[in-house]
Every structure is written in C-alpha cells, then in structure tokens.
LUMNU-84026 format. One line per 5 residues: number of its first residue (from 1); their letters; for each residue x, y negated, z of N, C-alpha, C. Coordinates in steps of 0.05 Angstrom, whole numbers, plus 5000, padded with zeros to 4 digits. Atoms other than C-alpha are relative to their C-alpha. Example, Ala and Ser with C-alpha at 12.3 -4.5 7.8 and 13.67 -1.06 7.14 Angstrom:
2
1) as) 5018/5024/5000/5246/5090/5156/5018/4976/5000  4984/5024/4999/5273/5021/5143/4985/4978/5014
END
This chain:
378
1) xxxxx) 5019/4979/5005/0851/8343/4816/4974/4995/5015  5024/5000/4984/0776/8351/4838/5000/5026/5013  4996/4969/4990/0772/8416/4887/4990/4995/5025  5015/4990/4983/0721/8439/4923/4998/5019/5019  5003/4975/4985/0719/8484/4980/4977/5008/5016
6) xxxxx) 5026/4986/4995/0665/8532/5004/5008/5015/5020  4994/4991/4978/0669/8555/5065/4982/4984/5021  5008/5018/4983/0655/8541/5140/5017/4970/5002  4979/5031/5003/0669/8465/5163/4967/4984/5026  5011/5010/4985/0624/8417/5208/4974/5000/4990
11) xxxxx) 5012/4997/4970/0572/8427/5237/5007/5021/5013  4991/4979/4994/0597/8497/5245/5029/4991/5016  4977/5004/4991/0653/8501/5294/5018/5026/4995  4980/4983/5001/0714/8549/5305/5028/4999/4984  4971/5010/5011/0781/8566/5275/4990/5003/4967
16) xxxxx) 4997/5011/5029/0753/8572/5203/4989/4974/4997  5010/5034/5006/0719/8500/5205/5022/4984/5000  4980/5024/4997/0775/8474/5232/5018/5007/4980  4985/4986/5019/0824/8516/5179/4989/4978/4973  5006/5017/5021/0778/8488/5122/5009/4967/5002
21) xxxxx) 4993/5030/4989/0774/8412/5145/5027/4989/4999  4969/5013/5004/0851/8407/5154/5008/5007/4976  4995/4998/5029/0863/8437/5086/4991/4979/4983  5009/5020/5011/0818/8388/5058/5013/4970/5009  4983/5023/4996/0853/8332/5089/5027/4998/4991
26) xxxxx) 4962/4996/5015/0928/8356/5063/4988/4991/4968  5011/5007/5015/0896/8350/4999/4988/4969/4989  4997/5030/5012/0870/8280/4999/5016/4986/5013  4969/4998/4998/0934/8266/5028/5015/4995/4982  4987/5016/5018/0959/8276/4967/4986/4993/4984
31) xxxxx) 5006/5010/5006/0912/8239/4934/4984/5014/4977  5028/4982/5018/0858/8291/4906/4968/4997/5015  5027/5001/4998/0789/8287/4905/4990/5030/5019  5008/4972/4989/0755/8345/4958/4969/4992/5007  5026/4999/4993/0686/8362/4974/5005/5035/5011
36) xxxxx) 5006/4977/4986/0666/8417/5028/4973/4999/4994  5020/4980/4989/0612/8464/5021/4998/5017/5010  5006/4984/4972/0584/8484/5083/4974/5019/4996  5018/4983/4989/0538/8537/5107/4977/4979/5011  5024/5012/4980/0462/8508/5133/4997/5029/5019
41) xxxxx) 5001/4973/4982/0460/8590/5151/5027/5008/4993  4977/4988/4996/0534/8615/5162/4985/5034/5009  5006/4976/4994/0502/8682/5202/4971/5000/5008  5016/5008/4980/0441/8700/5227/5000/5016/5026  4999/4995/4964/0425/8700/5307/5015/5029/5006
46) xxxxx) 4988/4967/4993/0424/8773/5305/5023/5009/5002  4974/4985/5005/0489/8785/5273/5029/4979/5012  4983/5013/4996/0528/8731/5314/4999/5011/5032  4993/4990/4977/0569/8753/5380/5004/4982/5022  4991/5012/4979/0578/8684/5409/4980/4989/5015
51) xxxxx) 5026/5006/4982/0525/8637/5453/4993/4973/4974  5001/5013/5021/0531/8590/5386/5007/4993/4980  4983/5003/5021/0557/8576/5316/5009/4975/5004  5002/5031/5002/0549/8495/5327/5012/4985/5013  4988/5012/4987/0585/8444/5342/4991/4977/5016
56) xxxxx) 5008/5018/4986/0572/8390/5391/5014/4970/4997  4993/5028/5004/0617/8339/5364/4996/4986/4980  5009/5019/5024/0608/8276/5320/5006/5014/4978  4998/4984/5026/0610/8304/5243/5030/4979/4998  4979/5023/5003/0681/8269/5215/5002/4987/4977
61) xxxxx) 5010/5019/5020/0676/8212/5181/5020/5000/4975  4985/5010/5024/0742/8221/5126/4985/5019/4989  4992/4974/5022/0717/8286/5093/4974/4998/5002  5028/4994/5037/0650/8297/5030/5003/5025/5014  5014/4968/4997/0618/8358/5074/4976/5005/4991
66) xxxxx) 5031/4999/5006/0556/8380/5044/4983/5028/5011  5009/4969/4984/0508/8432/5084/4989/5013/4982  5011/4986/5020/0485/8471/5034/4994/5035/4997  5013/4969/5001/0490/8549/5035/4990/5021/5021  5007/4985/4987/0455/8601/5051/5010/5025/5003
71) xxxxx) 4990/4971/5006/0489/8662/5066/4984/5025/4991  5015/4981/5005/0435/8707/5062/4974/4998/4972  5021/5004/5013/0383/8674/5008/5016/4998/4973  4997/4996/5033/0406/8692/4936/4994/4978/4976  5007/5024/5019/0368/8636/4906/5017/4978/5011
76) xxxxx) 4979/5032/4992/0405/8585/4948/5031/5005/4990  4971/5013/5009/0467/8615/4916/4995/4992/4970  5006/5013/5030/0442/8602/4850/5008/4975/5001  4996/5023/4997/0433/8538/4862/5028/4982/5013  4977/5018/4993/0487/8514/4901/5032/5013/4981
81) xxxxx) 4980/4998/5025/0534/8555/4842/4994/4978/4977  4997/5020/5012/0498/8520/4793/5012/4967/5002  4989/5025/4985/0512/8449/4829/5035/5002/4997  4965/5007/5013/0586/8460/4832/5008/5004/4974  4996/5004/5021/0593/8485/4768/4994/4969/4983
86) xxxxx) 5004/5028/5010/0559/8421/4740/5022/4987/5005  4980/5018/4995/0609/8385/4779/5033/5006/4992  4979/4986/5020/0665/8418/4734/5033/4990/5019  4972/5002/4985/0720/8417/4796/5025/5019/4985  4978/4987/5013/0792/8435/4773/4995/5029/5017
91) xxxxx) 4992/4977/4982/0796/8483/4834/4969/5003/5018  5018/4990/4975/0745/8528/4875/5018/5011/5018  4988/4982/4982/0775/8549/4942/4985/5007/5019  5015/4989/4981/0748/8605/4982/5005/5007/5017  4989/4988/4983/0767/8623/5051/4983/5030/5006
96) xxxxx) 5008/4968/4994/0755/8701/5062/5004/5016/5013  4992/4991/4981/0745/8736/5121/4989/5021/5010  5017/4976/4989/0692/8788/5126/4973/4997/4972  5027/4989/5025/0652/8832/5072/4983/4990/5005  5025/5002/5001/0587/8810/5091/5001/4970/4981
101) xxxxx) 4997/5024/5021/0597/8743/5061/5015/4996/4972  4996/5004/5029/0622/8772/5001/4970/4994/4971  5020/5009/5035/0557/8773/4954/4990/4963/4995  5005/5021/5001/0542/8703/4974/5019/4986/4984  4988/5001/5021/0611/8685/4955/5006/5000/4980
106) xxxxx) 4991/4992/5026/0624/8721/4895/4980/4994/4987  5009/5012/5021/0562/8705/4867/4995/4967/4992  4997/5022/5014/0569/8627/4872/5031/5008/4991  4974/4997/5017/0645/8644/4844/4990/5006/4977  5008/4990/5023/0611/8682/4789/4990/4970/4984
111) xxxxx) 5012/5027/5008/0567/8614/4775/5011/4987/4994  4978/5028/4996/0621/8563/4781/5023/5006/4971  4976/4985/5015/0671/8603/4737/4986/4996/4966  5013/5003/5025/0612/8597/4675/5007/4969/4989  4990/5035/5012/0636/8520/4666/5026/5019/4984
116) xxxxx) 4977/4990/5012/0700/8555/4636/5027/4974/5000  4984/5018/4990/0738/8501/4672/5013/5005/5029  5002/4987/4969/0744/8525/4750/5016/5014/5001  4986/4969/5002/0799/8566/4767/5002/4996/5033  5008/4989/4980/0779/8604/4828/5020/5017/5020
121) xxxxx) 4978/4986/4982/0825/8627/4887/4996/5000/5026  5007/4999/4985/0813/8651/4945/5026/4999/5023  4993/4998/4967/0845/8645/5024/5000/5017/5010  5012/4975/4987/0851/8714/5048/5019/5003/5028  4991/4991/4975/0851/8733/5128/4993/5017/4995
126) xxxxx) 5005/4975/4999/0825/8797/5119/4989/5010/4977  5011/4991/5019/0809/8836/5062/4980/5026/5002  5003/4970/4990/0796/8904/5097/4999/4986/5037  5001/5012/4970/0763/8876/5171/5008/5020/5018  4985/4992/4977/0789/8887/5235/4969/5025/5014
131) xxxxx) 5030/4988/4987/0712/8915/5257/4981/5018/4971  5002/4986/5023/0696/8967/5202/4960/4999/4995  5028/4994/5003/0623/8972/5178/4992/5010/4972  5003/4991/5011/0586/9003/5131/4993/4984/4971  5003/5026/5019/0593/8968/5055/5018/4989/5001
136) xxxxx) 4984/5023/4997/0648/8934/5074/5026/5005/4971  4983/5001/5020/0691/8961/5018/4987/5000/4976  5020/5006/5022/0634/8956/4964/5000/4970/5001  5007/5037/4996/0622/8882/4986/5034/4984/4990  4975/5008/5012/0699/8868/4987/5016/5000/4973
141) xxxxx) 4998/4996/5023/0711/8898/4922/4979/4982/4977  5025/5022/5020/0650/8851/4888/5012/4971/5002  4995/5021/5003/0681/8791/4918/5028/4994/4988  4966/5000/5010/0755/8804/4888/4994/4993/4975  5000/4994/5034/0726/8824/4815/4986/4965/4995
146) xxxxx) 5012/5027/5007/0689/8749/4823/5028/4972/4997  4975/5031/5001/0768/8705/4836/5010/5012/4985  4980/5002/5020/0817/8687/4802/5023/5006/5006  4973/5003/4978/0879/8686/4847/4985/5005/5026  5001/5006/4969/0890/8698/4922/5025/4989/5013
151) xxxxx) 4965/5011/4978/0941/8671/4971/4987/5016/5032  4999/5001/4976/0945/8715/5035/5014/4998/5014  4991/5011/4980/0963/8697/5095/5015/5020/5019  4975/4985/5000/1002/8757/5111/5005/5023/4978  4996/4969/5017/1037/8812/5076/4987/5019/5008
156) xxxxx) 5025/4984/5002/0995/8859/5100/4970/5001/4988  5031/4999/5020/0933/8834/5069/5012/5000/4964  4991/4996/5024/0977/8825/5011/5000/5025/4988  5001/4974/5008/0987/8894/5008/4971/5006/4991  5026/5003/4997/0913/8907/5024/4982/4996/4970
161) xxxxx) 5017/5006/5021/0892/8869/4959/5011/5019/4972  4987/4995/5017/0932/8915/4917/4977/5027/5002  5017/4982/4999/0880/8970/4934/4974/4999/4990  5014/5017/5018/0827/8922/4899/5005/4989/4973  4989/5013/5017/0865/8889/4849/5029/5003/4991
166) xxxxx) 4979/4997/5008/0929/8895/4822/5015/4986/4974  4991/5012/5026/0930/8848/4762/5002/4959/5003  5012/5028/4997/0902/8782/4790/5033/4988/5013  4971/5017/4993/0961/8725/4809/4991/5008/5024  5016/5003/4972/0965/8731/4886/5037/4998/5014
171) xxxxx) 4985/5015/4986/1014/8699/4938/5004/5006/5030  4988/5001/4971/1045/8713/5013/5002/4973/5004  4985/5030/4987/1035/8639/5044/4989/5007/5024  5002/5001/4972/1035/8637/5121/4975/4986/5010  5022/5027/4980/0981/8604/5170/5010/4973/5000
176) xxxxx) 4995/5024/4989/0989/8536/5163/5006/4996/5041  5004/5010/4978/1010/8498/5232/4970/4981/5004  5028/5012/4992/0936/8475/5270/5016/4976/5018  4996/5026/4986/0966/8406/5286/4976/4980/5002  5022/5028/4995/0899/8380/5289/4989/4995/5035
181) xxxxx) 5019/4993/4972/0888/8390/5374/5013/4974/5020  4982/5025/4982/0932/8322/5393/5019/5012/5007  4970/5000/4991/0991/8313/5416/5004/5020/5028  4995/4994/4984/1029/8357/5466/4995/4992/5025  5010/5006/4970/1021/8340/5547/5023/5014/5011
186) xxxxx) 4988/4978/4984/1069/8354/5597/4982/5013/5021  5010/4973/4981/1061/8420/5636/4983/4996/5027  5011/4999/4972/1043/8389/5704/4971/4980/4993  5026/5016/5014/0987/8342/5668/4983/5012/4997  5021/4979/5008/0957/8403/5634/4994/5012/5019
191) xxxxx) 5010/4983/4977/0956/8440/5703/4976/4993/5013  5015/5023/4986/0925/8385/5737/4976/5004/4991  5027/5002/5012/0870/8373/5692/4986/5030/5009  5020/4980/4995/0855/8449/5699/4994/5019/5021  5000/4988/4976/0864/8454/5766/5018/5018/5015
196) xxxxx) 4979/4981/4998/0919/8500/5767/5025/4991/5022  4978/5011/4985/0978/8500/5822/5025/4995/4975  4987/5013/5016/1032/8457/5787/5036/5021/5000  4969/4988/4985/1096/8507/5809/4999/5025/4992  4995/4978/5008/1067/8570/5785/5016/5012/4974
201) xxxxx) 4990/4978/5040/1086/8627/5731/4972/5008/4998  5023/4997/5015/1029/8623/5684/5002/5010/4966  5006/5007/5035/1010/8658/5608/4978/5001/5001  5034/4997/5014/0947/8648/5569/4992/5026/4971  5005/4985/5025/0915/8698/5523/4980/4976/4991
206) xxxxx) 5014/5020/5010/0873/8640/5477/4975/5021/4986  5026/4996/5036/0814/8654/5428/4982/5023/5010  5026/4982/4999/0748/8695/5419/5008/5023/5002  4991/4966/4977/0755/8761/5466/4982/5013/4983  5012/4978/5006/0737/8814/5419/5022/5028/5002
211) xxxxx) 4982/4986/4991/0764/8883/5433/5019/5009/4985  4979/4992/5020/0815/8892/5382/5027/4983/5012  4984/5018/4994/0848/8840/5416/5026/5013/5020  4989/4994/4981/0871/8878/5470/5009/4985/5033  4999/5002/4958/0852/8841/5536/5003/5016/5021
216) xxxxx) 5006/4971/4987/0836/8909/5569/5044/4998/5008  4977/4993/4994/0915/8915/5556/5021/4990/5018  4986/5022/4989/0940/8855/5586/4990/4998/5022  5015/4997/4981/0903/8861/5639/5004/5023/5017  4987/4977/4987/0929/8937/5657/5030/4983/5001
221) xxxxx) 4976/5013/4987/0998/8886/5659/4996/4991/5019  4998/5016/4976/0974/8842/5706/4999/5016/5023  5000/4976/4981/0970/8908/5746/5025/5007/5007  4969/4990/4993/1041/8923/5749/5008/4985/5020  4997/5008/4983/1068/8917/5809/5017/4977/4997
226) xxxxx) 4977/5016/5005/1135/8884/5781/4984/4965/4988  5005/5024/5010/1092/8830/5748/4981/4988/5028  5017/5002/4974/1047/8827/5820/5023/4986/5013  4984/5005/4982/1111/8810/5856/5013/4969/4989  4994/5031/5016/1130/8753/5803/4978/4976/5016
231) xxxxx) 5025/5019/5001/1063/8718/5824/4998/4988/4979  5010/5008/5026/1040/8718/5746/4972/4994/5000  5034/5004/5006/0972/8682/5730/5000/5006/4975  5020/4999/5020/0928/8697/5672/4984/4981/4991  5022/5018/5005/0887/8646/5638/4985/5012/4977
236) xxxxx) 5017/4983/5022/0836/8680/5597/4984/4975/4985  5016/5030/5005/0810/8619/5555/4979/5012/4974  5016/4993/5025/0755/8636/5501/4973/5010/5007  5019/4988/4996/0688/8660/5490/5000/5029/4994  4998/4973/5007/0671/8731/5497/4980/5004/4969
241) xxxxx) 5014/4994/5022/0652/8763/5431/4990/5030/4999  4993/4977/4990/0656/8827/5461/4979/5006/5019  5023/5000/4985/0601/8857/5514/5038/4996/5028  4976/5012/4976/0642/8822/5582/5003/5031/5019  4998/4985/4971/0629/8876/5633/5017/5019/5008
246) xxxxx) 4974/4975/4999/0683/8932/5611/5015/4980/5014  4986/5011/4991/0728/8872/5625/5008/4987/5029  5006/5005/4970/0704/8846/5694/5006/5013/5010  5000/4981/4991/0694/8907/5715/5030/5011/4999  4979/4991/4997/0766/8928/5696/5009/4972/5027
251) xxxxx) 4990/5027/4988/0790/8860/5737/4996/5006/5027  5010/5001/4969/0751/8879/5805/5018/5026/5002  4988/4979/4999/0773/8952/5788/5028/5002/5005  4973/5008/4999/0849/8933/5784/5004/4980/5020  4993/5019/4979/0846/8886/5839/5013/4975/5001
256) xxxxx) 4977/5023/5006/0879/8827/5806/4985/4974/4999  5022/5029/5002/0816/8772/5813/5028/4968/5006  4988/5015/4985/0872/8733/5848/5025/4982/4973  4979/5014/5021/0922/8720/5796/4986/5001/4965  5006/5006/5024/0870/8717/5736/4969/4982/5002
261) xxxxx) 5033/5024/5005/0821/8651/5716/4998/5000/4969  5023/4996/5021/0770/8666/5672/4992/4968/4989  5002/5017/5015/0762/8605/5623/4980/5008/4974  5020/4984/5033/0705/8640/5571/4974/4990/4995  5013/5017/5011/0664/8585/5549/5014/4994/4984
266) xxxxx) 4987/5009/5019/0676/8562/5484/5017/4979/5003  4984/5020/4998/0739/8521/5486/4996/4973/4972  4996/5017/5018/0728/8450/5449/5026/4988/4985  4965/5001/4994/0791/8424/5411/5003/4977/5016  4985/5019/4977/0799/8362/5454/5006/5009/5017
271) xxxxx) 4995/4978/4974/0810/8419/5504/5028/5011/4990  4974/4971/4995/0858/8465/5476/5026/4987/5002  4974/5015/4996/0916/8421/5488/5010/5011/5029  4997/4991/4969/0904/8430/5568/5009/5030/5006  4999/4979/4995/0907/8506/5558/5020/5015/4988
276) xxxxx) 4980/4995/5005/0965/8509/5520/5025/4988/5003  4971/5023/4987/1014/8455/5550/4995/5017/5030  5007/4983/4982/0991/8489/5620/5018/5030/5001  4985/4968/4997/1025/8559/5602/5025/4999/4995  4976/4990/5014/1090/8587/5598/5006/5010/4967
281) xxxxx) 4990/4985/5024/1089/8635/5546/4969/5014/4995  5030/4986/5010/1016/8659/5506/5012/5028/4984  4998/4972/4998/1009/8726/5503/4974/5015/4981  5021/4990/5017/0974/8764/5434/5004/5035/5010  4995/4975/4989/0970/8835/5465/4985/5030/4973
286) xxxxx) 5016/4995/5016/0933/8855/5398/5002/5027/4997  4994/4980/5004/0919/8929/5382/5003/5002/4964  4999/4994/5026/0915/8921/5310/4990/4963/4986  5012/5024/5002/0907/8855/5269/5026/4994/4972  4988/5003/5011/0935/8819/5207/5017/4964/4998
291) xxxxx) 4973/5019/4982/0957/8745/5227/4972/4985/5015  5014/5013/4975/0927/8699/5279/5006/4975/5000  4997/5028/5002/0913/8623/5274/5006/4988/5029  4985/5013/4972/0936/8618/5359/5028/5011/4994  4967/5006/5012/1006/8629/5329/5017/4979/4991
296) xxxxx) 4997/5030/5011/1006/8566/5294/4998/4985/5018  4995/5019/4981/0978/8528/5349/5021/5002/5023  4970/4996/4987/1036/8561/5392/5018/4985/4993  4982/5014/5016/1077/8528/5342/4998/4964/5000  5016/5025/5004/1041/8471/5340/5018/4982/5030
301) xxxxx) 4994/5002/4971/1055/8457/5418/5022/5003/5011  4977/4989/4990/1123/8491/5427/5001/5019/5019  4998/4980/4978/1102/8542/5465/5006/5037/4996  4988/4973/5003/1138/8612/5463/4975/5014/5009  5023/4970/5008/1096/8681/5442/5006/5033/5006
306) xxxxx) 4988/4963/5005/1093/8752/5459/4977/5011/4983  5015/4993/5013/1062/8783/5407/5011/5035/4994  4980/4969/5006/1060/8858/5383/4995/5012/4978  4995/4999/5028/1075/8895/5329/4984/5017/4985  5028/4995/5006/1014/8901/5302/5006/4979/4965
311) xxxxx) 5012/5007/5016/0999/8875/5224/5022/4975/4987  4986/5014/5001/1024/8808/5206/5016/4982/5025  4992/5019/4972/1041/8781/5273/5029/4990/5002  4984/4999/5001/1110/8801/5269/5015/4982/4972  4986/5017/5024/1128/8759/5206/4998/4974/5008
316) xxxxx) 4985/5028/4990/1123/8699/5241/5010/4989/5032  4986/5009/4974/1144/8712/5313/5025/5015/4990  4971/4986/4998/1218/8723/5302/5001/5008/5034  4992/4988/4969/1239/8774/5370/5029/4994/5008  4990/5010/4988/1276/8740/5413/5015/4975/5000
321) xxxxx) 4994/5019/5007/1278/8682/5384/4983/4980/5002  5010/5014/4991/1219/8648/5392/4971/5016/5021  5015/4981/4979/1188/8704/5437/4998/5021/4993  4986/4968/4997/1187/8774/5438/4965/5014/4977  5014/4980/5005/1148/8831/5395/5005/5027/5010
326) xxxxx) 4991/4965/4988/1139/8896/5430/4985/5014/4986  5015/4976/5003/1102/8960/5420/4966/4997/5016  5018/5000/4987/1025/8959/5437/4994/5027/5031  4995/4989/4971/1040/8982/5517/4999/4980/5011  5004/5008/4971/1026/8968/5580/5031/4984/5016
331) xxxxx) 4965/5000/4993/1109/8981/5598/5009/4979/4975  4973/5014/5017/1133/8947/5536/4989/4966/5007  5007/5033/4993/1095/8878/5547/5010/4988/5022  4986/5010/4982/1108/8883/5615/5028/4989/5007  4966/4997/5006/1187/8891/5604/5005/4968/4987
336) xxxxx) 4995/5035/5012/1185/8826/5559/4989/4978/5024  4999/5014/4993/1152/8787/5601/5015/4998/5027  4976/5003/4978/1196/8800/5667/5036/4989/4984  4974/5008/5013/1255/8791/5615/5002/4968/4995  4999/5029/5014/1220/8722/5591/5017/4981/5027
341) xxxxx) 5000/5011/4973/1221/8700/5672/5028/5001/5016  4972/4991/4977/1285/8733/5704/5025/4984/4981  4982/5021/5005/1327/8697/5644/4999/4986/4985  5008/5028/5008/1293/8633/5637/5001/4995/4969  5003/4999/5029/1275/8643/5566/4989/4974/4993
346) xxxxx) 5023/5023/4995/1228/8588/5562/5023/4971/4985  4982/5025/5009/1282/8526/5547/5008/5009/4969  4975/4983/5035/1322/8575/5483/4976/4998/4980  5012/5001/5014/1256/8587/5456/4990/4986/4991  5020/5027/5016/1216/8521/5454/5025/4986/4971
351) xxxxx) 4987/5007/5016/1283/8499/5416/5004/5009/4976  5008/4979/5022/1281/8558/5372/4963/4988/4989  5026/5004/5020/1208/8542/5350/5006/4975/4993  5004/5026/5014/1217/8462/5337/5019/4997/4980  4982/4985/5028/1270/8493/5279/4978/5025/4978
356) xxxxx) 5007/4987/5020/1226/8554/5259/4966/4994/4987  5023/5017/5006/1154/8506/5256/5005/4995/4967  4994/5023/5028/1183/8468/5196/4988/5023/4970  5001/4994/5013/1169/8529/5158/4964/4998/4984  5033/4994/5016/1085/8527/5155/4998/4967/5009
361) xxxxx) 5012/5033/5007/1063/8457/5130/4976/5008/4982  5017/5000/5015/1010/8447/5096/5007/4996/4971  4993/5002/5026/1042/8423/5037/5008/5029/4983  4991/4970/5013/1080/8493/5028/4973/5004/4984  5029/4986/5009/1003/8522/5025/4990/4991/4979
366) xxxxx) 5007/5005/5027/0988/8472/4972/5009/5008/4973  4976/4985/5018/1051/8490/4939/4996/5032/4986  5002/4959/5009/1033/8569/4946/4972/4999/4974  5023/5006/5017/0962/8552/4913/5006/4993/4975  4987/4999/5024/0990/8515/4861/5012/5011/4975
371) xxxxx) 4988/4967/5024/1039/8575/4834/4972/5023/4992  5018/4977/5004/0977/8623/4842/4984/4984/4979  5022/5006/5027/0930/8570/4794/5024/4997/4976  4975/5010/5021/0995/8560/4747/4991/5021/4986  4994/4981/5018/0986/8632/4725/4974/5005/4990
376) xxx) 5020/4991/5001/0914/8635/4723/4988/4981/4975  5008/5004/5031/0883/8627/4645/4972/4986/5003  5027/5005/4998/0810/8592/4643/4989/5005/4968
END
C-alpha cells in the first residue's frame, strides 16, 4: 500500500512525533510505501504551554517527512489536500487529539477523500479533551463527519465517538509499546547517571505536568507520614505545561523538598531510559484521563505502575498484577504504594509485564487498522 500520515513528526518533538514516526516505521517494515506530513505551524506561540515545540535532534534519515502544514492558514490546507490527493495514497492516517486542529484536519480529509480512492481513518486519543474549551464539540463533530473509520485507543474514547458517530467502522486497539527510547539499563547505572543515591526507594511521575494529571496529588502522598518514614523519593521528570508555582509552592508548603527532585526540562528520548530504569514503580496519579503513552513505555522497560481509575488507564494496568489501580486519593495511593514496598512487589510484577507487553505491538495496530479499512466503501 501507499499511506500517508498527517500529523506531528520531526522537527516537532513529543509523544505524538514520536507516536507518528514509529507507526510509520511498522509499516515500511512490512514493506509499504509511507510519507509523513508534518506541521511547518503545529500551534501558535500564544496557544503553546511549553518553552518549545522543536526538536534539537538530527531529522531521521529512514522516514519521507515533508513540512508542510499550516494549522491555522486555510489556503495551506487547500493545497497540501490537493497534493495528497494527487498522490492517490491507498490510506490517509490521522492522529487526533484536540478540537482545535480539527478544521485543518478535516478539511485536508475532505480534499484527499475527492480522489475517490483514499480511505480515511483516524487515531483517536481524545475525542472530547481533557481541557474543555469553547467549540470544542463543534470542531470535533466537523472532524468525525470528514473520516472514514477510527481506531481508539481506549474504550472510553470508543464510547465517546458514539456521541458523534454511530455508523462509521471504528475499533478498540491499545497504545502501541514506545520501544523506540533504547534498550533497558540496570537500576544502579540509571541512578548514577542521574545522580541519585544507588540504595534508595524511588517512583517517577514522567511526562508534561499539566493539572489533570494530578501532581498536586502525589505530592499530598509524599506528605504522609507512613510514606516519610519509608524514605520515598519523587522524581518529577517533564516539562511544566501547567503555571509551576501552585506546585512549588505546595512542595515548600508540605515540607518534602528533601525527598522530591524536580527534573522539568523537557526530557529528550536518549534520556528517558535514565528516568525510567532509575525508579521502582511510576506513578500516574491522574484525576481524569483516557489512556497514556508513559504506560507503554512502562511496558516498554519493565517497570511496574500505579495508576488510577480514571478513563482508560485501567484496561491496561491489570491490579495487582502488573501494579496496582486505586481510587483518585491521597489514602488509596498511599496504601498501594507501602503495599508495593513492605511485600517486595517489584520482582512478581516486572515478570507479570514481560507476559502482559506481548499484547501491544505494533503489528496488532496495523492489524486493528486493517479490519477498520476492510469495512470502509470508497
């Protein structure tokens, strides 16, 4: 097949670049033709929360990225619809993650879809965002009536699209595993590198600190006395997306500077290896959310999860099996993680995940795609 994907990808960094990019590599893998189209404007300044969209490393030399759209300029989607259409790909794939980038979307989908060759399917993390704004269900609803198929990435958004759509093919496939961050490291290597005493009890909360996430919460743990007496560290690794100072400010306020390092510069991936071989057990303390691509790299790594039972989270941490789901609390997080520590969870679980990994491949995801264009008529 020829199949194009539109989305972020390099020069743009983060977890959808890297999401796209490895998709496109499973793909010529098995021996299909791909071309990425990228963003030249992904957001602008104004409406971005981090210190940059851009990446700093070499562009990569296997994968046909082309910089091309503009999110905001109408005529540039003209054009870069027309352009793919010309190029009469079997498959358009769209990753979809927030209304605002639906009219851009849907109207190169609209474009592409006039070859009457293209069958169009989208990638859905969110259908209905985690950060509500105004439009967001007008914009979402324009980019649904533009595909063909979806495949989300949890049952919850599955559900979700049934409040849009109800006729279109559409698919439950999981987060792929992010095996693209290198190879594992043992524990006292990753410490080392990040300075850390090699003997402690350490988790990490990973990824872009926005408040849905529930740092604030994890952070009233590290307050508990019972986890004070463990001598538990914190590794806070990510950029804030969030205004920092509620958070600090809780940190001095709670008195726990001592057992938490702040890591909130953008993590590169030749990094995130160090910050996930380094921990015990990563900790999603989320107040609300539908799945999370630091689940996969958990998986990825072997490293046991407490996650909570929030959205899709729970469909791929089995509880107590490859780490625990509680209730979004203070007491219930805490409770798991004195349970992870007092009986040496840590050995049962890594063994439990290098059994329940096998289930997100990339191939599956091709597989799920596949059934969703099987049904879809051009």
């Amino acid at each position: 097949m020829k199949v194009v994907l539109l989305g972020s990808a390099h020069p743009l960094r983060g977890g959808l670049a890297t999401y796209n990019e490895r998709l496109a590599r499973a793909y010529q893998d098995a021996g299909h033709e791909v071309v990425i189209y990228t963003f030249s404007l992904q957001y602008p300044d104004f409406l971005f929360p981090g210190t940059t969209q851009y990446s700093d490393q070499a562009p990569p030399k296997d994968l046909d990225i082309r910089v091309a759209v503009n999110s905001v300029n109408p005529f540039n989607w003209w054009r870069v619809g027309r352009k793919i259409k010309s190029e009469q790909p079997d498959l358009l794939l769209i990753k979809f993650w927030l209304p605002f980038m639906a009219p851009c979307l849907g109207v190169i989908a609209r474009i592409v879809k006039q070859n009457k060759k293209t069958k169009v399917i989208s990638i859905i993390d969110n259908i209905i965002p985690h950060e509500k704004r105004i439009g967001d269900f007008n914009f979402a609803r324009f980019f649904v009536k533009s595909v063909d198929g979806f495949i989300a990435q949890s049952k919850s958004v599955l559900a979700d699209l049934d409040f849009f759509d109800n006729q279109k093919p559409k698919l439950f496939s999981p987060h792929p595993l992010y095996d693209n961050f290198g190879a594992a490291i043992p524990k006292v290597t990753a410490r080392e590198r990040l300075g850390l005493e090699v003997d402690k009890k350490i988790i990490l909360f990973f990824g872009f600190i926005r408040d849905y996430k529930g740092l604030d919460i994890l952070l009233d743990v590290m307050a508990d006395e019972r986890i004070q007496k463990k001598n538990i560290s914190l590794i806070v690794a990510g950029e804030f997306y969030a205004d920092s100072t509620p958070y600090l400010e809780q940190i001095r306020r709670l008195n726990i500077q001592k057992n938490i390092v702040l890591k909130t510069d953008f993590i590169p991936d030749d990094k995130v290896a160090n910050f996930f071989c380094a921990a015990d057990m990563v900790v999603q303390p989320y107040k609300h959310a539908t799945q999370s691509g630091v689940t996969q790299i958990c998986y990825h790594f072997d490293k046991p999860m407490l996650v909570t039972n929030v959205g899709g989270l729970p469909e791929i941490v089995p509880d107590g099996k490859v780490g625990y789901v509680t209730e979004v609390s203070v007491k219930d997080i805490a409770d798991a993680l004195l349970r992870f520590y007092d009986e040496n969870k840590e050995a049962v679980f890594i063994e439990n995940i290098e059994v329940e990994k096998k289930k997100y491949s990339w191939e599956m995801m091709m597989e799920s795609i596949l059934q969703v264009s099987q049904k879809i008529k051009v």
